[in-house]
C-alpha positions as CSV (number, residue, x, y, z in Angstrom):
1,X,190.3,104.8,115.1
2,X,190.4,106.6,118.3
3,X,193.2,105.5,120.5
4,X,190.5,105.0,123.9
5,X,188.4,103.0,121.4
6,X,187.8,99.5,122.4
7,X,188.6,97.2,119.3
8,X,185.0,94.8,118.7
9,X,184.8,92.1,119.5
10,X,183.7,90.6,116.3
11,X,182.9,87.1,117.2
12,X,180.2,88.6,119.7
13,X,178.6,90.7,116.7
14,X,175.1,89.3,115.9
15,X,175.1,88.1,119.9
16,X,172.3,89.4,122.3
17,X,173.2,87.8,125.5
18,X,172.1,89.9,128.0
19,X,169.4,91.7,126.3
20,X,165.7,91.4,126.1
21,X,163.8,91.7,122.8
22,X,160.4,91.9,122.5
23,X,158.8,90.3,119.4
24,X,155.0,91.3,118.1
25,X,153.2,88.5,116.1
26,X,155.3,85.6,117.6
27,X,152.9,83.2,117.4
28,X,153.1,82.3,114.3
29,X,155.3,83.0,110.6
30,X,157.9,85.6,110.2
31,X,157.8,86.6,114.3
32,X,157.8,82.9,115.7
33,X,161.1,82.4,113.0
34,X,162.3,86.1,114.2
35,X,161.4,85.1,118.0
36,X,163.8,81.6,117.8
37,X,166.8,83.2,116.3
38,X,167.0,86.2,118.3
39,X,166.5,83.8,121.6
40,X,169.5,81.3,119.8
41,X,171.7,84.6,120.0
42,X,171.0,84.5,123.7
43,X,168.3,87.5,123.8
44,X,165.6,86.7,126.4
45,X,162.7,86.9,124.1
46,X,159.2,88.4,125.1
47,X,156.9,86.4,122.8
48,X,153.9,88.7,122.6
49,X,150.9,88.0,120.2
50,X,147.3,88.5,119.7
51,X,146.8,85.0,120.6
52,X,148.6,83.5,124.1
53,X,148.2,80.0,123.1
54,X,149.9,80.5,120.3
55,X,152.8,82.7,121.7
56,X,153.0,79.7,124.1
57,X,154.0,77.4,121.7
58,X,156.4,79.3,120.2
59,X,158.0,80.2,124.2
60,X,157.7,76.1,124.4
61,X,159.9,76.0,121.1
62,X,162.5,78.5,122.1
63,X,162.7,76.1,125.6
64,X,163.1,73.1,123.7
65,X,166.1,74.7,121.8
66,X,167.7,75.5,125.3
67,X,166.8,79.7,124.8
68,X,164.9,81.8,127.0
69,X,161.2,83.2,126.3
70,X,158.1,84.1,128.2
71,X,154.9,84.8,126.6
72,X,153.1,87.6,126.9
73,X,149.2,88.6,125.3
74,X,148.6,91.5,123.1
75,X,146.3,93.3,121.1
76,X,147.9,96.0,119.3
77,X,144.5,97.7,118.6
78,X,144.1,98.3,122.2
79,X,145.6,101.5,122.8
80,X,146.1,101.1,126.6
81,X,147.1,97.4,126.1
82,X,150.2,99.4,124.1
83,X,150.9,101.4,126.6
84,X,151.3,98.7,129.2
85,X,153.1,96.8,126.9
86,X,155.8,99.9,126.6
87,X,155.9,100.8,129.8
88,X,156.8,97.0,131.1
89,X,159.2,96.4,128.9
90,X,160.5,100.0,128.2
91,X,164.0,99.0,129.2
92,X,164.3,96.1,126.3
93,X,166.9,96.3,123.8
94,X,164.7,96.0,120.8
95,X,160.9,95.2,119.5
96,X,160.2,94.3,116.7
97,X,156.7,94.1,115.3
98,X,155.1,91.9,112.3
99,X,151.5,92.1,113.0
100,X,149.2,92.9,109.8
101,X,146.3,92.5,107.6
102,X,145.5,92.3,104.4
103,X,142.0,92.3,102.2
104,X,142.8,91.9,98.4
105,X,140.2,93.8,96.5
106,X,140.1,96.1,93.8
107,X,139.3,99.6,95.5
108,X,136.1,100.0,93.8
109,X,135.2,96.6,95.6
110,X,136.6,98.1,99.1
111,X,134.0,98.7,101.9
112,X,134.9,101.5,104.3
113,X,134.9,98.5,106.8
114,X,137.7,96.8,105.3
115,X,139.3,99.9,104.7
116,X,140.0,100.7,108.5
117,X,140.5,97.2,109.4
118,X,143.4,97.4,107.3
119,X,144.9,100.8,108.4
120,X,144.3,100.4,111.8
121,X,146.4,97.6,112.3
122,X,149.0,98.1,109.6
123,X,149.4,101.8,110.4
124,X,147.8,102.9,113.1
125,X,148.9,100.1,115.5
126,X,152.5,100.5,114.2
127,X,152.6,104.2,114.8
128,X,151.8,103.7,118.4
129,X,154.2,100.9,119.3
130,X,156.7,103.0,117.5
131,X,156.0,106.2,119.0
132,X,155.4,104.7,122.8
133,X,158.5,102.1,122.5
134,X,160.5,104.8,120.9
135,X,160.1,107.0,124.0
136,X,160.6,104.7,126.3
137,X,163.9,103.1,124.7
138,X,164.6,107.3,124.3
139,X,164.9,107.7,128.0
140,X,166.3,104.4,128.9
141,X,169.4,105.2,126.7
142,X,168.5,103.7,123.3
143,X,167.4,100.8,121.5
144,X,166.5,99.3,118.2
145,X,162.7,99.2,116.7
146,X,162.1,96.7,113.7
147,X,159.2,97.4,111.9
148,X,158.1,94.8,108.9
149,X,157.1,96.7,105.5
150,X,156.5,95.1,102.3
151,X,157.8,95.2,98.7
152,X,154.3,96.6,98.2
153,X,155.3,100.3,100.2
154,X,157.6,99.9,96.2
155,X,155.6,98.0,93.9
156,X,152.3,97.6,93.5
157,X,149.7,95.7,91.3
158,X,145.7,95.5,91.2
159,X,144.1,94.8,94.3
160,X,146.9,95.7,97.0
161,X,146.0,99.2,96.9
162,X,145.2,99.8,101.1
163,X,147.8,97.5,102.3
164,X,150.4,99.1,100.0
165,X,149.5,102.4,101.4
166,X,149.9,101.4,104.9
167,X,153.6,99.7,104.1
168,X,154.2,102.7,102.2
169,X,153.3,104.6,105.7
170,X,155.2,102.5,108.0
171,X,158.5,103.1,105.6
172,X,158.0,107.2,106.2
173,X,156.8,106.6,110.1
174,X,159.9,104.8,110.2
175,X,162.3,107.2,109.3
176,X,160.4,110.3,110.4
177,X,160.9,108.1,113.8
178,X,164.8,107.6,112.9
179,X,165.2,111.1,113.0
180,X,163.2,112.3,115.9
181,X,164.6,109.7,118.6
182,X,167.8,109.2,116.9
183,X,169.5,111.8,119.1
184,X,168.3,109.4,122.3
185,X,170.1,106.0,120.7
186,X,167.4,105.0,119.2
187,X,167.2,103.1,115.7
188,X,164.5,102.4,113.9
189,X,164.2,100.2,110.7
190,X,162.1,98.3,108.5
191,X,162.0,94.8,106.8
192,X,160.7,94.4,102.9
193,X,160.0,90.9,102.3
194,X,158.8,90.0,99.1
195,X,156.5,87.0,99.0
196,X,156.5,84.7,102.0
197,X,154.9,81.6,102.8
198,X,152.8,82.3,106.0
199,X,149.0,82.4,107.0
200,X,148.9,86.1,105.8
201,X,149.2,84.2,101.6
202,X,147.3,80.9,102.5
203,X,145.0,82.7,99.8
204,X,147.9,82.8,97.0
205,X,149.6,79.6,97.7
206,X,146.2,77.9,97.3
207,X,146.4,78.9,94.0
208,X,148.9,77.0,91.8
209,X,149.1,79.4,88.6
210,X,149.0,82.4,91.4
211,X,151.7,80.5,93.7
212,X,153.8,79.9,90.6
213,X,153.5,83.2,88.5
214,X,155.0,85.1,92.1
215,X,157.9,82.8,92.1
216,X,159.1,83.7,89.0
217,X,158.6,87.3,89.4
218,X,161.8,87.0,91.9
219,X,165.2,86.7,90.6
220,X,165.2,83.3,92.8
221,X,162.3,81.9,91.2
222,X,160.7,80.7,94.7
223,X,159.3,82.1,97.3
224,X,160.7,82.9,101.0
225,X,160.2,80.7,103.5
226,X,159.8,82.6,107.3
227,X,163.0,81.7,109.0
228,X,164.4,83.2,105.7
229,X,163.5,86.6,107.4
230,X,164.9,85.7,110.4
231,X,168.5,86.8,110.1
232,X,167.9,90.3,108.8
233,X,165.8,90.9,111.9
234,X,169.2,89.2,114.1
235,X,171.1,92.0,112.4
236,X,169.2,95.1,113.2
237,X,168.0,94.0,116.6
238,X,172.0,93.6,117.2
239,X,175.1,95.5,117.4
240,X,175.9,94.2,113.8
241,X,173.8,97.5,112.8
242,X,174.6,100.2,115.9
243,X,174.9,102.9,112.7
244,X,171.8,101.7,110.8
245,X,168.6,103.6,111.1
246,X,165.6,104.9,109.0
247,X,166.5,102.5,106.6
248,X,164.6,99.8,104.5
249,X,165.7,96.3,104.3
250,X,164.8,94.7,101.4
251,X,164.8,90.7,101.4
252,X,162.7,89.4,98.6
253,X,164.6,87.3,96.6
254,X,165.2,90.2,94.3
255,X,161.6,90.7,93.0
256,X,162.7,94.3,92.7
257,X,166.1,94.1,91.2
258,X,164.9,92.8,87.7
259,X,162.3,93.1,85.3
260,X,160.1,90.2,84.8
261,X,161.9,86.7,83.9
262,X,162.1,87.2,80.5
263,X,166.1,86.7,79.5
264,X,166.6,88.4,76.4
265,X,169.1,87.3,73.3
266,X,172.6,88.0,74.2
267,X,173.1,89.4,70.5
């Protein structure tokens, strides 16, 4: 270690007092879980969502925990909105952004509609926030960008076909924008949950056999829960990560790890 090299401070590692961290799709699931334990670490949070009632209530949960939020509406679709957004809070420490969509059809069954609906807010929406935050955070001498994937941008099955392509997109956007900001401080990463229980699979867990054949698919056997998410978004919004960028983060329960359930005879 270099001799004029402070020695960290390890007990402060995952701590964000000080900082500001801007969290997409905290109104509800993986962001509201992301949004309370980024504000416990002592990061003033910018709740932003679609919906400003419901980043409300999450701002109102953060309070009651004794953090630090405000809420903040926005649509992601809305190019200008984007811009705005970036340019207000261009001087954050880190965003981090779980807003997407998904229509499960075969692609035979897809309707050009659905199609773009999917892709523009899974893709499209997530190349501008990372492109406009990532210059912003660039010339305000760094910053950390959290993008969620999927295990789908690895493995896919019948009917995921768009929305794996779009997680597949966000993974190369990602570290295409790793390398081209990385020279400014600025680190960009994604999250690849496997299957989560939020509003985005109300359509699996509604379906027992469907629910139950996707919890044993992981090496767990279950399904995440949100706040399950919530720590690897801690960690790369913090200075527990200042050397990781472009990378994928995989946290599902190690659905890719193993093959099927099956355990076969040991001899």
């Amino acid at each position: 270690m270099n001799a004029a090299q402070a020695t960290p401070d390890y007990a402060k590692l995952f701590r964000l007092d000080h900082r500001t961290v801007v969290v997409i799709g905290a109104g509800s699931g993986i962001g509201r879980e992301a949004a309370q334990a980024l504000a416990a670490q002592g990061a003033h949070v910018v709740v932003a969502d679609y919906s400003l009632e419901s980043a409300e209530r999450t701002v109102a949960m953060i309070g009651e925990c004794g953090g630090v939020a405000e809420a903040y509406e926005l649509n992601v679709l809305d190019d200008a909105a984007v811009e705005t957004a970036a340019e207000r809070f261009g001087t954050a420490a880190a965003l981090v952004f779980t807003a997407a969509t998904n229509v499960r059809k075969r692609m035979d069954d897809y309707s050009m509609d659905e199609f773009d609906r999917v892709v523009n807010l899974n893709l499209r929406a997530s190349f501008q926030l990372i492109r406009r935050f990532g210059a912003r955070f660039a010339a305000n001498g760094g910053g950390s960008i959290v993008g969620f994937a999927s295990i789908r941008a690895q493995v896919v099955e019948p009917g995921q076909g768009v929305y794996a392509a779009t997680k597949a997109g966000l993974v190369q956007l990602a570290k295409t924008a790793a390398a081209e900001y990385g020279d400014a401080g600025v680190r960009v990463n994604v999250i690849a949950p496997g299957v989560v229980e939020t509003p985005l699979t109300g359509q699996i867990q509604a379906d027992e056999e469907w629910y139950g054949a996707y919890a044993r698919k992981a090496a767990l056997g279950r399904w995440a829960r949100p706040d399950e998410l919530a720590g690897a978004v801690v960690f790369l919004a913090s200075d527990a990560s200042t050397f990781v960028t472009g990378s994928t983060l995989t946290v599902d329960g190690g659905w890719t790890a193993i093959d099927g359930r099956y355990t076969p005879p040991a001899s």
